[in-house]
MDAnalysis code that builds the backbone (N, CA, C; Angstrom):
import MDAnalysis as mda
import numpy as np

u = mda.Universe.empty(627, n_residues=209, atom_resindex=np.repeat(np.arange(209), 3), trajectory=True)
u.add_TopologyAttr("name", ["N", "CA", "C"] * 209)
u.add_TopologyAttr("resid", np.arange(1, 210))
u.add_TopologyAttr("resname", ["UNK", "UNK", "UNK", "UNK", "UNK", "UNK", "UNK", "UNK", "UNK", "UNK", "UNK", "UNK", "UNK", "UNK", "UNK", "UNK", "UNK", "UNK", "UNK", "UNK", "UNK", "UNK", "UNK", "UNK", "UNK", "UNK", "UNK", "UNK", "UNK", "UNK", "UNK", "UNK", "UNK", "UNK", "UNK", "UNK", "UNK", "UNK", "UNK", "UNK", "UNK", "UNK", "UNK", "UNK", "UNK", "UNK", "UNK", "UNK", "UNK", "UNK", "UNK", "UNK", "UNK", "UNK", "UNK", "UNK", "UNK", "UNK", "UNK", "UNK", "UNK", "UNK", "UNK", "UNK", "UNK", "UNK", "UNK", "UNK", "UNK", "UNK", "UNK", "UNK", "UNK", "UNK", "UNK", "UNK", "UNK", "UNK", "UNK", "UNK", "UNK", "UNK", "UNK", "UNK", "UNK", "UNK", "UNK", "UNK", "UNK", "UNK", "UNK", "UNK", "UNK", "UNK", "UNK", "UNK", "UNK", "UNK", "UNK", "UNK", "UNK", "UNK", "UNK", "UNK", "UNK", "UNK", "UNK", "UNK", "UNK", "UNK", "UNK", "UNK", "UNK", "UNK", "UNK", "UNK", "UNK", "UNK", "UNK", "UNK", "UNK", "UNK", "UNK", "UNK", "UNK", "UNK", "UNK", "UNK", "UNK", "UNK", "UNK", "UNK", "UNK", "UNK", "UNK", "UNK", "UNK", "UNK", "UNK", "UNK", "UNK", "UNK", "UNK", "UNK", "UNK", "UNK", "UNK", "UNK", "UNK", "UNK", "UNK", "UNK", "UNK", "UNK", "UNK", "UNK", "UNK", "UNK", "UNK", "UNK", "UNK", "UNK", "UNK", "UNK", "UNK", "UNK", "UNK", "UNK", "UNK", "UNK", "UNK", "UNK", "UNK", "UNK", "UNK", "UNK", "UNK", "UNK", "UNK", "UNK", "UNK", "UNK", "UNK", "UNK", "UNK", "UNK", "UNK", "UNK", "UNK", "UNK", "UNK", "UNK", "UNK", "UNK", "UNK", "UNK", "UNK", "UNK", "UNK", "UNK", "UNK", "UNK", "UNK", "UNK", "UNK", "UNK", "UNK", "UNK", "UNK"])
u.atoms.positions = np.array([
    [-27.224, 29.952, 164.204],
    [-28.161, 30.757, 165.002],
    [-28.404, 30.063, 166.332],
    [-27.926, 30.835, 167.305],
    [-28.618, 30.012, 168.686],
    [-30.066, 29.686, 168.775],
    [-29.710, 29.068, 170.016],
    [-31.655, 28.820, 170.331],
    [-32.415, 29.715, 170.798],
    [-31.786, 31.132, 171.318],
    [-32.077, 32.364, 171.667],
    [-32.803, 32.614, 170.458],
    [-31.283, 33.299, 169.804],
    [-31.910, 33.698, 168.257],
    [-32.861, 33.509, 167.556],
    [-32.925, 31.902, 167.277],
    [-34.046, 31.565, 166.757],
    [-35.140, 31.492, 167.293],
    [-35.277, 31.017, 168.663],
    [-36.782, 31.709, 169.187],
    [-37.475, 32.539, 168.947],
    [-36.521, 34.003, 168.955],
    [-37.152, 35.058, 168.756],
    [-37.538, 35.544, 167.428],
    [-36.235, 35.089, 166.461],
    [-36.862, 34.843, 165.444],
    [-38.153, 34.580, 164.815],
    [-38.533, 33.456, 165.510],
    [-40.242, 33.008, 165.251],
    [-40.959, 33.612, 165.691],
    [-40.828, 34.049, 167.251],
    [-41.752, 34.870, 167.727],
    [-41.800, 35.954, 167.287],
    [-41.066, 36.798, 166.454],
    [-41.024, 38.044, 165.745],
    [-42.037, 37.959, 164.643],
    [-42.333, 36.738, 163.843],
    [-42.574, 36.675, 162.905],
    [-43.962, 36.068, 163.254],
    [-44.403, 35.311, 164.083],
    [-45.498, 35.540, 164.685],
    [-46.207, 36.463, 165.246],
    [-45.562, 37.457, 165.590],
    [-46.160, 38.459, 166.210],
    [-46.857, 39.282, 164.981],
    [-46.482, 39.268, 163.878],
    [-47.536, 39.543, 162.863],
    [-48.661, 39.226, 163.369],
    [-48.824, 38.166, 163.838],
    [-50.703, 37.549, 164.364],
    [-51.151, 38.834, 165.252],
    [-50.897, 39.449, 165.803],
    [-51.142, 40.385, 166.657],
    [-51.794, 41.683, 165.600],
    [-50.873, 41.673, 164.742],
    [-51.629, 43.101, 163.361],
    [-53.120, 42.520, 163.023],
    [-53.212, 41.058, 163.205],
    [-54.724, 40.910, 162.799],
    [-54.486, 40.312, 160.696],
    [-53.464, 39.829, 160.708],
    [-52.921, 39.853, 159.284],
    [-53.739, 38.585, 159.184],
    [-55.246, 38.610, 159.295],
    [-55.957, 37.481, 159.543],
    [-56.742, 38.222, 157.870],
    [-56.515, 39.423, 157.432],
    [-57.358, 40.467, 156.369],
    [-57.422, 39.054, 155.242],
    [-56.899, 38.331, 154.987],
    [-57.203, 37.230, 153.505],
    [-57.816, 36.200, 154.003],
    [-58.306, 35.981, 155.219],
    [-59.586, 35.191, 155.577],
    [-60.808, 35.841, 155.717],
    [-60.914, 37.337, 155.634],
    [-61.748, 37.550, 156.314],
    [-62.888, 37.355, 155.237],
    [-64.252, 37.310, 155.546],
    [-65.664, 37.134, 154.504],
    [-65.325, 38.454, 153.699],
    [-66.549, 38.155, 153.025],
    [-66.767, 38.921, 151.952],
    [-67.302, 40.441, 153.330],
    [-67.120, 42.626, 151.922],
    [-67.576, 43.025, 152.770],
    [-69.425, 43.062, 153.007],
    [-69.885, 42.427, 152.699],
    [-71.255, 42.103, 152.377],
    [-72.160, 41.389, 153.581],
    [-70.849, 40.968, 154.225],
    [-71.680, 39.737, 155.353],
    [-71.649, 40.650, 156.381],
    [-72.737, 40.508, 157.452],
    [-73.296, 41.576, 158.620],
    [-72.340, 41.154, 159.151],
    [-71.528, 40.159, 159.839],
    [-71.110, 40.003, 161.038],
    [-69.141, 40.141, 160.758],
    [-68.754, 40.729, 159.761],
    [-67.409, 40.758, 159.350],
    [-66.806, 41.643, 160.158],
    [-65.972, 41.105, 160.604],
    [-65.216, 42.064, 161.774],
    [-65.040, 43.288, 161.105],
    [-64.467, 44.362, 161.720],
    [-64.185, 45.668, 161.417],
    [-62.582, 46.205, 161.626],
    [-61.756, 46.012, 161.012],
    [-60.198, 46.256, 161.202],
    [-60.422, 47.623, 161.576],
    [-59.511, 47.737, 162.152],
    [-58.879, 49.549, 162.513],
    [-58.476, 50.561, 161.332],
    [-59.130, 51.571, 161.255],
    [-58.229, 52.430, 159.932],
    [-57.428, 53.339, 160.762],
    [-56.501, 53.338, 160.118],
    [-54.954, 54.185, 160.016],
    [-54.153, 53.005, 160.792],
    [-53.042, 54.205, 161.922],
    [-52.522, 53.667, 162.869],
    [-53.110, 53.156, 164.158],
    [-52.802, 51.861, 164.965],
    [-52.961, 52.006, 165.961],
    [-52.145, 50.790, 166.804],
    [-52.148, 50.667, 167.534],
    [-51.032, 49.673, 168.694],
    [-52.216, 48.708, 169.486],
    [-51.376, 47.305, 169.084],
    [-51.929, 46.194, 169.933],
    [-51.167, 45.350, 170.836],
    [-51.236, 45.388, 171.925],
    [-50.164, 44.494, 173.009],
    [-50.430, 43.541, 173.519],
    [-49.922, 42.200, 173.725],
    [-49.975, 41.272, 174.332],
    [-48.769, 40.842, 175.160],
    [-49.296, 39.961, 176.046],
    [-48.368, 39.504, 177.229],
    [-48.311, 37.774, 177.294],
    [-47.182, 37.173, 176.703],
    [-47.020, 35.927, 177.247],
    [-46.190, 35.394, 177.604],
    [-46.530, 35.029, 179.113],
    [-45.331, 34.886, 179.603],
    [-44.226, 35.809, 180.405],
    [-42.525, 35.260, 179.922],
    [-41.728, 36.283, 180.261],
    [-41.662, 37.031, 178.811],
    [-42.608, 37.507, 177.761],
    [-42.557, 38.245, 176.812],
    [-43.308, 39.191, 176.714],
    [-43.330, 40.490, 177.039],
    [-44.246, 41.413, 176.161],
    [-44.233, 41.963, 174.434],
    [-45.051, 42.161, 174.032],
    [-45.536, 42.124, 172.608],
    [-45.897, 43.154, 171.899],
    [-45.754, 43.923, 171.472],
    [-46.117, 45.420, 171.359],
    [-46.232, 45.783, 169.508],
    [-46.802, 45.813, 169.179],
    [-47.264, 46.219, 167.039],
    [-47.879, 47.185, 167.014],
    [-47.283, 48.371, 166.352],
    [-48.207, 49.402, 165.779],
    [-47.837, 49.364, 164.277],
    [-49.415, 49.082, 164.095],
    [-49.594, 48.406, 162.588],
    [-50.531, 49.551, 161.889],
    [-50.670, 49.329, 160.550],
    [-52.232, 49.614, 160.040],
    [-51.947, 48.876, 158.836],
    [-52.811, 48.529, 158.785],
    [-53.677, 47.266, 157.724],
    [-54.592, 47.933, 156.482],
    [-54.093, 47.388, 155.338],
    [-54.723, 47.864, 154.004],
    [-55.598, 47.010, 153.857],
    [-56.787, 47.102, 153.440],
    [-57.690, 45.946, 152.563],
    [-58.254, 46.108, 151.831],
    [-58.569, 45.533, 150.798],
    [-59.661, 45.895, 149.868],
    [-60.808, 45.615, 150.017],
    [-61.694, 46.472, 149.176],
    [-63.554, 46.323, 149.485],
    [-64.104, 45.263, 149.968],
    [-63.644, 43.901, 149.604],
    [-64.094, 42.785, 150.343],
    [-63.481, 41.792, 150.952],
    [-62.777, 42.622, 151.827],
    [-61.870, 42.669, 153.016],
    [-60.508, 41.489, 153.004],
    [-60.277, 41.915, 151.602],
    [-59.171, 41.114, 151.347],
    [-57.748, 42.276, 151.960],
    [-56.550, 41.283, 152.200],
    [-55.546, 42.024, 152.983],
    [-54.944, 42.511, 151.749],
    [-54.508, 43.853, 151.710],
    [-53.474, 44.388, 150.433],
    [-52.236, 44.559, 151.096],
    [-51.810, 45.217, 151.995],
    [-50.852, 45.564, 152.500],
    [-51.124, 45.574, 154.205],
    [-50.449, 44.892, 154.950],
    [-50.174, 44.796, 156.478],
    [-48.384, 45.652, 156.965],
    [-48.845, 46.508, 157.666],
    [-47.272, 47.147, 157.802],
    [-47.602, 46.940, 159.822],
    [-46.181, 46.462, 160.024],
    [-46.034, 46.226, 161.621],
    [-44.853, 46.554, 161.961],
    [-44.817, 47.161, 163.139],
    [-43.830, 47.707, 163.901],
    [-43.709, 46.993, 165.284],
    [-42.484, 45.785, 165.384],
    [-42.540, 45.275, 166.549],
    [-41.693, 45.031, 167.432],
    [-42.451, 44.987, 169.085],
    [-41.074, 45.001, 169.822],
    [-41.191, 44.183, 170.954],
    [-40.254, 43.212, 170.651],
    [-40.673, 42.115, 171.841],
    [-39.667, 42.453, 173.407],
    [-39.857, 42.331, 174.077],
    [-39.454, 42.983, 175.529],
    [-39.165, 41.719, 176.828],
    [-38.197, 41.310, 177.246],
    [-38.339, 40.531, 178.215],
    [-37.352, 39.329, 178.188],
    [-37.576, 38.347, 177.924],
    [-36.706, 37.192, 178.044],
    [-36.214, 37.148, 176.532],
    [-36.817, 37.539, 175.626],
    [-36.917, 37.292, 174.449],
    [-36.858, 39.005, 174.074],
    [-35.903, 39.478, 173.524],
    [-36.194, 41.164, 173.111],
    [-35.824, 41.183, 171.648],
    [-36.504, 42.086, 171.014],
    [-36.243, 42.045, 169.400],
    [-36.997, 43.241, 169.380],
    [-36.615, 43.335, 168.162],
    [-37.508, 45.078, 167.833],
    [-37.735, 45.246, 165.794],
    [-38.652, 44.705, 165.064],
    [-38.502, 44.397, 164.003],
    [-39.334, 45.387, 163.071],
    [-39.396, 45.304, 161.647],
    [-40.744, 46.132, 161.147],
    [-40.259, 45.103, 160.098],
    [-41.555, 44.623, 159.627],
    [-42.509, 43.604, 158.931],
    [-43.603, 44.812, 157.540],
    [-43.563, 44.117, 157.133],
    [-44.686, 44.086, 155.994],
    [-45.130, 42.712, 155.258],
    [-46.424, 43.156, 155.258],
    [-47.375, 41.829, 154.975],
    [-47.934, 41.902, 153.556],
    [-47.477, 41.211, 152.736],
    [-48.762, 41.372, 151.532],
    [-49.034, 39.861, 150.980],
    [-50.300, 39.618, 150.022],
    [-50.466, 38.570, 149.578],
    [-49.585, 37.980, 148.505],
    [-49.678, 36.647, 148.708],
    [-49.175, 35.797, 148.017],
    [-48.825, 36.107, 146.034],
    [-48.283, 35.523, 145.328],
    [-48.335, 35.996, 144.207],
    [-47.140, 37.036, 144.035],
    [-46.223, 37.024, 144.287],
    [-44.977, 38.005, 144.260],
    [-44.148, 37.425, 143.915],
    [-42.727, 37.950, 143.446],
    [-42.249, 37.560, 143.110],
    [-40.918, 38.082, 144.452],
    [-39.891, 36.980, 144.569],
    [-39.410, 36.729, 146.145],
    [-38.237, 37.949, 145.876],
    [-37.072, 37.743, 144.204],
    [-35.373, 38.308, 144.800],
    [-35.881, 39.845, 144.879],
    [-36.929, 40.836, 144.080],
    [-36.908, 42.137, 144.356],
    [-37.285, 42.584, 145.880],
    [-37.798, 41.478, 146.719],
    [-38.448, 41.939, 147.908],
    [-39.356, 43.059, 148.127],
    [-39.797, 43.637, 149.130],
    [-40.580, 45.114, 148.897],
    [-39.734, 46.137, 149.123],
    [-39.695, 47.583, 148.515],
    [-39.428, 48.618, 148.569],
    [-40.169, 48.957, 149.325],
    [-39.129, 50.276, 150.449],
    [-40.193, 51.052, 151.422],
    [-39.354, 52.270, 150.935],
    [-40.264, 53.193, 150.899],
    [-39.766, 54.792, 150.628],
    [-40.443, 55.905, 151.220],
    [-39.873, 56.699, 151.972],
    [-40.766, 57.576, 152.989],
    [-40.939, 58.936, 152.195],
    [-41.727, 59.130, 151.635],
    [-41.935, 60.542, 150.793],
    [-41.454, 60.226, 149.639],
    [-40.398, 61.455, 149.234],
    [-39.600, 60.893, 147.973],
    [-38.099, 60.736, 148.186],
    [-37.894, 60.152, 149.367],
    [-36.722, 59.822, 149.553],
    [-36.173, 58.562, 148.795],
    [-35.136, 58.012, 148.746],
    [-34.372, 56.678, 148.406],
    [-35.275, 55.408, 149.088],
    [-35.859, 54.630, 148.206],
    [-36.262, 53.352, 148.564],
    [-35.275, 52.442, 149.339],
    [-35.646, 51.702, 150.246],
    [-34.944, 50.488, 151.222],
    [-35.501, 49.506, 150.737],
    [-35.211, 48.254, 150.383],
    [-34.851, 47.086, 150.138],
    [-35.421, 46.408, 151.421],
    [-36.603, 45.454, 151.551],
    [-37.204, 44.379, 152.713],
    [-36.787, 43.222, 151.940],
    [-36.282, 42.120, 152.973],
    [-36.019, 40.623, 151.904],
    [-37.302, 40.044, 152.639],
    [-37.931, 39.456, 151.673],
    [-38.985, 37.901, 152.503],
    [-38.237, 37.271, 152.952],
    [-39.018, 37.004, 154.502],
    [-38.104, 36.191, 154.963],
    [-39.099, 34.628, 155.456],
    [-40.341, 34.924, 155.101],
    [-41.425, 33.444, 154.892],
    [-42.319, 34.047, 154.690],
    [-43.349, 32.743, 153.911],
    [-44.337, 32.682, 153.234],
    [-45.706, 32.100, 153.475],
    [-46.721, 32.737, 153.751],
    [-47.909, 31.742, 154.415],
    [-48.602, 31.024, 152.783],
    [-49.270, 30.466, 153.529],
    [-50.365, 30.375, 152.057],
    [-51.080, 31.288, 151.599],
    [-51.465, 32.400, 152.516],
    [-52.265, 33.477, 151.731],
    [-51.328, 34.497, 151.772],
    [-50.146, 35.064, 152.589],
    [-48.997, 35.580, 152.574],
    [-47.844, 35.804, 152.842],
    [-47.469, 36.654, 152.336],
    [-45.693, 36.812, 152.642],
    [-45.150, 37.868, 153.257],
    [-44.399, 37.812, 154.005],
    [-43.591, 38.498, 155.372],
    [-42.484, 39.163, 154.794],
    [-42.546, 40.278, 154.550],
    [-40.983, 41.080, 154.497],
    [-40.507, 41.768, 156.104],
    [-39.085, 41.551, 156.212],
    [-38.888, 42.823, 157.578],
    [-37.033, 42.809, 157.270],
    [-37.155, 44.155, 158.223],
    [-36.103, 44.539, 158.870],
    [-35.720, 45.024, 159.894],
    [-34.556, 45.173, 160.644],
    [-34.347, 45.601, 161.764],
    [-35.495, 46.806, 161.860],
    [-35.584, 46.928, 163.180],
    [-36.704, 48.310, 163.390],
    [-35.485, 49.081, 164.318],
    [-35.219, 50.108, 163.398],
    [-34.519, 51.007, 164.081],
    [-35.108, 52.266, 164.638],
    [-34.295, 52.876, 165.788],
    [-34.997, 54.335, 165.692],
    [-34.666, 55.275, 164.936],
    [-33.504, 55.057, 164.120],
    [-33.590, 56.016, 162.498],
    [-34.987, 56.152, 162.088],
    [-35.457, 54.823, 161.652],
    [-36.902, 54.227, 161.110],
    [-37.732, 54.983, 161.612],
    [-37.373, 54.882, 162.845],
    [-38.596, 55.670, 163.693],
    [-39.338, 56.871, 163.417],
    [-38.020, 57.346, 163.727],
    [-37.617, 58.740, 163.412],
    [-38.132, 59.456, 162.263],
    [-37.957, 58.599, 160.794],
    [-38.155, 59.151, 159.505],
    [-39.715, 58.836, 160.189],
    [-40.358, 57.841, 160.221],
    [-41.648, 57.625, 160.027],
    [-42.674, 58.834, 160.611],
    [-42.356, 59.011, 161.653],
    [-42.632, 60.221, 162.455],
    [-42.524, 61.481, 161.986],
    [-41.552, 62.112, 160.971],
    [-41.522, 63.071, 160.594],
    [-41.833, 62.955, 158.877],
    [-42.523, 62.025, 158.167],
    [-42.858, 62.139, 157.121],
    [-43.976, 62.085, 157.101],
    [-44.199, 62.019, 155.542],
    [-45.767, 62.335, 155.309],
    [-46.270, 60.907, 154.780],
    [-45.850, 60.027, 154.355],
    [-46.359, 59.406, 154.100],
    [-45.402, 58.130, 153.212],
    [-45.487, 56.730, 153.445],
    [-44.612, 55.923, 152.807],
    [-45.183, 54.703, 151.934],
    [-44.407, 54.907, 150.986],
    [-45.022, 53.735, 149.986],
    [-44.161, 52.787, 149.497],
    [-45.084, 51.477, 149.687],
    [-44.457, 50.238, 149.949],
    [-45.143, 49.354, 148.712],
    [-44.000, 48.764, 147.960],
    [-43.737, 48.271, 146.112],
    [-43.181, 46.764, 146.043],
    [-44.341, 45.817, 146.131],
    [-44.098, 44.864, 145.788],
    [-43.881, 44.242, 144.223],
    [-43.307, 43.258, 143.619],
    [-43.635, 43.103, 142.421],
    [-44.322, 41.938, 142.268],
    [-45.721, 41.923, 141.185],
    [-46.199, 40.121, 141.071],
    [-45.369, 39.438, 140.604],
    [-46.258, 38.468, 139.978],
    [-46.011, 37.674, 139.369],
    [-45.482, 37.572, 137.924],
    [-46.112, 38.904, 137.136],
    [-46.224, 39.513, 136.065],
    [-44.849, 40.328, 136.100],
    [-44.425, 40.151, 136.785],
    [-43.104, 41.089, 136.780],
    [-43.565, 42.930, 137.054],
    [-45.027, 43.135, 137.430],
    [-45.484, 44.492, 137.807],
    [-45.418, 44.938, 138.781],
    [-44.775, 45.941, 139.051],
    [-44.553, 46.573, 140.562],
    [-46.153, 47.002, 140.920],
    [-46.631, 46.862, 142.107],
    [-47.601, 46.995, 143.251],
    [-47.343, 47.780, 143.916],
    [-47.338, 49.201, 144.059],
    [-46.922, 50.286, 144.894],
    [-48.419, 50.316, 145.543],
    [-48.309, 50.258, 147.148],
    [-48.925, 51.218, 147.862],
    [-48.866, 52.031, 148.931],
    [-49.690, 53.206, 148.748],
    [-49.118, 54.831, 149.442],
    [-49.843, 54.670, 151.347],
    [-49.230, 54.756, 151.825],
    [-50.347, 54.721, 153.055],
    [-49.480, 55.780, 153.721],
    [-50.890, 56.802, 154.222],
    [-50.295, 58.127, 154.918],
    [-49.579, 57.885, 156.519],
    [-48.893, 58.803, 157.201],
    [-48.147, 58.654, 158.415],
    [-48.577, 59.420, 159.241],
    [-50.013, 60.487, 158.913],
    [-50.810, 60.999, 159.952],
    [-51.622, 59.973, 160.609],
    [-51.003, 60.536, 162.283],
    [-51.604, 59.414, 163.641],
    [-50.535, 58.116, 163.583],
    [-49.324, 58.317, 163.179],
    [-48.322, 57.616, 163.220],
    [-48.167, 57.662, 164.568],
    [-47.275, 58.888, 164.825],
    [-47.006, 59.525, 166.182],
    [-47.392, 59.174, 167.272],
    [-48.423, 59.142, 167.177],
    [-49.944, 59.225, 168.383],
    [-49.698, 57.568, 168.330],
    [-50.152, 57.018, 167.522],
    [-50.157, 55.411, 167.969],
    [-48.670, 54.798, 168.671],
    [-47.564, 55.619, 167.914],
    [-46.522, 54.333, 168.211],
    [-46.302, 55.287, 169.827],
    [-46.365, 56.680, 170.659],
    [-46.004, 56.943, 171.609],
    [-46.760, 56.555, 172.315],
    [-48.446, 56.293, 171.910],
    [-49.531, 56.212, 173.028],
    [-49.542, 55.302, 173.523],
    [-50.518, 54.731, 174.151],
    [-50.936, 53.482, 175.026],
    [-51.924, 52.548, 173.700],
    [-51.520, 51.350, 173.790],
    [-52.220, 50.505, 173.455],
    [-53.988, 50.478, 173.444],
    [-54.473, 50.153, 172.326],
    [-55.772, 49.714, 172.533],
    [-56.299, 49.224, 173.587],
    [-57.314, 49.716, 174.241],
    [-57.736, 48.801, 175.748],
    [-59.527, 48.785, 175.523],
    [-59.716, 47.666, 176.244],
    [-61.088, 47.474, 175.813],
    [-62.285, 48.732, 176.114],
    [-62.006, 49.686, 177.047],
    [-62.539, 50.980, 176.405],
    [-62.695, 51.451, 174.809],
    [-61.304, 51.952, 175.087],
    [-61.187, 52.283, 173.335],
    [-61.772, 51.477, 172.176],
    [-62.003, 50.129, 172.739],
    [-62.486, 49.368, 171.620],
    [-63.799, 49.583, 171.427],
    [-64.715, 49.765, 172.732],
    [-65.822, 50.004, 172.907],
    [-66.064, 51.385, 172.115],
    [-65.720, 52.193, 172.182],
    [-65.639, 53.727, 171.978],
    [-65.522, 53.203, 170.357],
    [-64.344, 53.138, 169.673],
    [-64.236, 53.369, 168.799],
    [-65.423, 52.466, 167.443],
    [-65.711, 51.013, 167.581],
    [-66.298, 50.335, 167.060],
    [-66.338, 48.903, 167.943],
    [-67.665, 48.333, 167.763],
    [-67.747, 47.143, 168.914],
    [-67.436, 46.254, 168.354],
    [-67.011, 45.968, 167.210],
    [-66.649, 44.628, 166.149],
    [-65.485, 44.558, 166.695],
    [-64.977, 45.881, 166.961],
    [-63.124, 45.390, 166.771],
    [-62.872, 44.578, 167.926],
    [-63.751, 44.433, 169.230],
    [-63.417, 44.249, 169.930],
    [-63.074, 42.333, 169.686],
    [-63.512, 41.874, 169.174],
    [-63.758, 40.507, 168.959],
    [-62.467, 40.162, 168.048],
    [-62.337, 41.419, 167.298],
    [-61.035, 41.034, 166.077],
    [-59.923, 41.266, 167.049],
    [-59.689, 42.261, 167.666],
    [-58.215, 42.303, 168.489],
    [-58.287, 40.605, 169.275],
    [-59.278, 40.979, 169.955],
    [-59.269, 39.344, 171.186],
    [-58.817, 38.214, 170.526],
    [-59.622, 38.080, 169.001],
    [-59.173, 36.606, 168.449],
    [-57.759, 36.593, 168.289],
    [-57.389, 37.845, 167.571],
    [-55.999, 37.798, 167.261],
    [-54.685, 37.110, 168.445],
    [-55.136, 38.346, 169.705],
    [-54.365, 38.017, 171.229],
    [-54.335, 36.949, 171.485],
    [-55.541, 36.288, 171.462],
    [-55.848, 34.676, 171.661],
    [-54.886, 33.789, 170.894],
    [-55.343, 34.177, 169.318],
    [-54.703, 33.304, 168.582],
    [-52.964, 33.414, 168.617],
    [-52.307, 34.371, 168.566],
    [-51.077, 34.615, 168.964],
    [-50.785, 34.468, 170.180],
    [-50.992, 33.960, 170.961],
    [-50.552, 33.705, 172.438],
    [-50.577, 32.052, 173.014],
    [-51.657, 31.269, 172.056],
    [-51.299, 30.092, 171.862],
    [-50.443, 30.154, 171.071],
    [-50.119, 30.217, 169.776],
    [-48.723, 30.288, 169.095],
    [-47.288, 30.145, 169.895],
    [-47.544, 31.370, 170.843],
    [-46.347, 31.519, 171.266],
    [-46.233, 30.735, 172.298],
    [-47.446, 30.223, 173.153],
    [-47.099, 29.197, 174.071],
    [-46.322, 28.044, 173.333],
    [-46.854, 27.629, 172.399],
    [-46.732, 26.389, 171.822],
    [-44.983, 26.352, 171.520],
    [-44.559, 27.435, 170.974],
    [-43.189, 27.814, 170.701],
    [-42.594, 27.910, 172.077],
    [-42.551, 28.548, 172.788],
    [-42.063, 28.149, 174.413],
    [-42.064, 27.073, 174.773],
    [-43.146, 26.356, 174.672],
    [-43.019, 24.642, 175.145],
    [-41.648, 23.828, 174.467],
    [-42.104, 24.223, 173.415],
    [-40.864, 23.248, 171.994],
    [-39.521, 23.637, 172.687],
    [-39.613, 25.041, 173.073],
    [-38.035, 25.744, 173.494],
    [-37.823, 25.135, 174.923],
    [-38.317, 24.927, 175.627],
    [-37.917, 23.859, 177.094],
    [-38.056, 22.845, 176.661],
    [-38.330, 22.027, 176.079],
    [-38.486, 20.791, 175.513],
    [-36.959, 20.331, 174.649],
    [-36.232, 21.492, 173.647],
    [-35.506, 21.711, 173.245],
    [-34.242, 21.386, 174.279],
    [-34.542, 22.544, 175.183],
    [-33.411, 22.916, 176.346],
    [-33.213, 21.594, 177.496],
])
């Protein structure tokens, strides 16, 4: 793998930080000040550098704001270009079945993990505009991890406001205002926190070079 390659590599896989796949830290839902994730679809962009950053995600969690499922759509633009789709779920899986994605009741696709945090694990594949395409014109896709237990984990998440997020414009601090004032703090940390990341990875890569 070149040093191209692998750059982007990482930065692909960082750019998860941008979905906010922060959902298995977050407090309990009980505490006043717990950020507020986005429901359904929606698009978050960042800029570092010679890279632009672009995820239209939506994020599963459970009642006390644990992450169930993170699905990202990403496309890095610039010195560094890649175009990937990711899925996020927690830890506790089991690695050779990978996740199943199936758009309606079509034929399931095969995601391999391709790393593992401590609270989770990263499936992706190329992001094609086939992908696109189906996503946009279905109703809805469900994505089947297996535990530990050897039990498949199916979950259904609908593809209404698919459309609308991946053609529209990015979240902007209007919209954040408008929609809920928590989020505004959860997108920022995220941008923040992913943009040192990626500095830090740029440095290593001239440092490298």
């Amino acid at each position: 793998m070149t040093s191209l390659n692998s750059n982007a590599y990482r930065l692909s896989v960082m750019a998860a930080g941008v979905a906010g796949f922060l959902g298995a830290g977050l407090p309990s839902a009980s505490a006043q000040q717990q950020p507020q994730i986005p429901q359904g679809w929606f698009k978050a962009c960042t800029k570092q550098e010679d890279v632009d950053i672009c995820n239209v995600q939506n994020i599963v969690t459970a009642g006390n704001g644990q992450l169930v499922t993170g699905v990202s759509l990403i496309e890095l633009k610039g010195k560094v270009n890649r175009k990937v789709f990711q899925v996020t779920v927690p830890t506790g899986r089991l690695v050779p079945p990978g996740i199943g994605l199936q758009i309606d009741t079509g034929k399931a696709q095969k995601l391999d993990y391709v790393i593992c945090f401590p609270d989770r694990c990263v499936a992706e594949v190329p992001l094609t505009d086939q992908l696109v395409g189906a996503f946009k014109k279905g109703q809805a896709i469900t994505l089947t991890s297996v535990n530990f237990q050897n039990q498949p984990n199916p979950i259904k998440i609908a593809l209404q406001g698919f459309s609308g997020a991946y053609d529209g414009p990015p979240l902007q601090q209007s919209d954040i205002e408008d929609r809920q004032k928590k989020l505004q703090d959860f997108v920022a940390k995220n941008n923040q926190d992913f943009a040192k990341k990626l500095k830090d990875e740029q440095d290593k890569a001239k440092t490298a070079n």
